[in-house]
N, C-alpha and C positions, 0 to 999 in steps of 0.2 A: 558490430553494434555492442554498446558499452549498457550496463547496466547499474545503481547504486540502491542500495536500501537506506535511507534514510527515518530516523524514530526523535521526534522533538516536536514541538510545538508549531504548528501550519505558520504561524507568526515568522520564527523564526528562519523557515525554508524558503516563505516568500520576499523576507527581508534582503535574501541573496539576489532577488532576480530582479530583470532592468526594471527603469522605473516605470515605461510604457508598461507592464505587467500589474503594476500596484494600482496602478490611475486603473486600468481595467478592472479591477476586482473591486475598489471604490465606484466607480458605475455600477457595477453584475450588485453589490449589494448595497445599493444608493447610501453612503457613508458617503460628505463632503471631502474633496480633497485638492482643497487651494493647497495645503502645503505639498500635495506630493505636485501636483502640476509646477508648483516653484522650484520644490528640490532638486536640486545637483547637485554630482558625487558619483562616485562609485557604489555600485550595488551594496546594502549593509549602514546606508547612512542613518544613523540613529534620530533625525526629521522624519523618518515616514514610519517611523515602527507605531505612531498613534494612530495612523490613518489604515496601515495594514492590519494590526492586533483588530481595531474596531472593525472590517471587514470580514475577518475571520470569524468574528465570535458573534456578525450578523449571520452573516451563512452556516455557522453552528446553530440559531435559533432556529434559523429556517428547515435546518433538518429535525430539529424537534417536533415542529409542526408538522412535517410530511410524514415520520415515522409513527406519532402521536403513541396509541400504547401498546405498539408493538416493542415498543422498549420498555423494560424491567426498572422504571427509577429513570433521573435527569440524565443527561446526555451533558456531563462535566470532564472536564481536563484542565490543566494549566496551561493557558494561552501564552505564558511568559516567554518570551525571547532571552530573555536571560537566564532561564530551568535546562535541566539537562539536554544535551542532543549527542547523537552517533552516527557514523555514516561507515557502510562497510559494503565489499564489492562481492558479492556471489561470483558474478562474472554472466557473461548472455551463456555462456554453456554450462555454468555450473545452477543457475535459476533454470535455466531451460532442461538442462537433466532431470532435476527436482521434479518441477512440472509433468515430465512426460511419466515417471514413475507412478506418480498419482493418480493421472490420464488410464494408465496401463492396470494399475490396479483396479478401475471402474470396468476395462477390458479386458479382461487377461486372457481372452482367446488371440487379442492382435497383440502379432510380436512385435518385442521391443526391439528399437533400432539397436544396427550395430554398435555404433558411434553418436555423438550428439555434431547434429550441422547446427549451421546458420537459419536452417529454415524448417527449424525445428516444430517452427506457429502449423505447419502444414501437415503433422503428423494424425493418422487416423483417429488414432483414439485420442488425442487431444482435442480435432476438432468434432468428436462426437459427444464429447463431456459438457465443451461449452454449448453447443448448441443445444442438447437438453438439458442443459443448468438445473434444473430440480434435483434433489434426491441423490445429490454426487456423496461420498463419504468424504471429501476432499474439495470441497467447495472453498472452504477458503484460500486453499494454496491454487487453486486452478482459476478464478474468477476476480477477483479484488487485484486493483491496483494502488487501492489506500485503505486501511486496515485501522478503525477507532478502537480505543481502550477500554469498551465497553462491550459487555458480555450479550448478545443475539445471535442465535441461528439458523441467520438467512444472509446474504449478501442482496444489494440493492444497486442500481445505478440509478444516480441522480448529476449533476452540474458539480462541479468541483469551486472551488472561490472564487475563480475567476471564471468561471463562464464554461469551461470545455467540461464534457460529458466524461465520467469516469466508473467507477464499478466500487463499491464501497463493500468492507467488510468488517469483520470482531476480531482485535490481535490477540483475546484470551482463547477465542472459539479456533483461530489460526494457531496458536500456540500448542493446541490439543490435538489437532491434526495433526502437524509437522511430527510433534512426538508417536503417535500412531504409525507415519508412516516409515520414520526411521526403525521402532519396533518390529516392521514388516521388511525391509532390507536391512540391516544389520553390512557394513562396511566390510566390502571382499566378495561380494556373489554377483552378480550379472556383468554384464558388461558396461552396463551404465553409472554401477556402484559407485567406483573411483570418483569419477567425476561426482554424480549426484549426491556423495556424502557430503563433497566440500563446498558444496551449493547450501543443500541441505542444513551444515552444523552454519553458514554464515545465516539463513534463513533463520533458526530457532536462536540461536542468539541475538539478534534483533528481537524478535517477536517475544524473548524474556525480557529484555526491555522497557519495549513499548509496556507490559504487562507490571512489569515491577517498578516503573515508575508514574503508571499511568498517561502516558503521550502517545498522539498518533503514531504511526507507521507508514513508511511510503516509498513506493517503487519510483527512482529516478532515471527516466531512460537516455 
């Protein structure tokens, strides 16, 4: 299993995918969408960026109104398709090292694997973090699979733009973790190190990003 971290504008990332995925997310956020049911082309046609950006930035109000003030200030970004974007591979073992480090730091009585598998989702102390999700020090590296530019913390699951259920988090409040947690493994100690550093620096590099330019963050699997 492959993994990618992508940081730009939700615009931008849905503008890649088929169009059957735009007309969906013009339904999930009752935006019209005679042109996307028209357009054809290849994913990226610059015809459905009105009808996607407008989708997006309903489902952005929509979460204003769920979160209300639990949030510090407006829930803003640049929606622009054409503002900056990055895309960079952790890798499934090197996101998944990362993860189980932080997992492990919530336990550090259960030892850390040898090695990083493929089935790595199955490790004890990872699945004891997520399922009491309160109170993790590491909440946002362990929980979120879409990370907003905006400073909270708590992580949320709510519907994503088009309709599928997902785990939302803060890429400043993620930003401050990741650093914490590389403060606490320093490159060359456990057996997970290797690996987890080069997960880890491709992790905070994004998540400096998303932070210094202000645009989402988002795990692509």
């Amino acid at each position: 299993m492959s993994i990618d971290v992508y940081v730009g504008s939700l615009t931008h990332y849905y503008l890649e995918s088929p169009v059957t995925v735009i007309e969906r997310m013009a339904r999930q956020q009752r935006v019209p969408y005679t042109v996307v049911h028209h357009a054809d082309g290849p994913p990226g046609n610059p015809a459905l960026e009105p009808v996607t950006r407008a989708a997006v930035c309903a489902w952005r109000d929509g979460l204003r109104q769920q979160l209300g003030d639990r949030l510090d200030g407006p829930l803003e970004w640049d929606e622009s398709p054409q503002g900056p974007c990055f895309t960079d591979k952790p890798g499934w073992g090197g996101y998944g090292a990362t993860v189980l480090l932080a997992a492990h730091a919530e336990h550090p009585r259960l030892p850390l694997p040898d090695d990083i598998s493929a089935d790595w989702p199955d490790d004890p102390a990872y699945l004891a973090v997520i399922s009491g999700r309160a109170g993790s020090r590491f909440d946002q590296i362990l929980i979120p699979e879409l990370w907003l530019p905006w400073s909270f913390a708590f992580t949320f699951r709510t519907q994503d733009a088009t309709g599928q259920e997902t785990e939302v988090g803060s890429s400043p409040i993620l930003l401050d973790q990741l650093k914490a947690l590389r403060a606490e493994h320093p490159d060359g100690g456990g057996a997970l190190d290797p690996v987890a550093h080069a997960g880890l620096t491709v992790l905070l590099r994004m998540a400096e990003r998303s932070v210094c330019h202000h645009i989402p963050m988002k795990l692509d699997f």
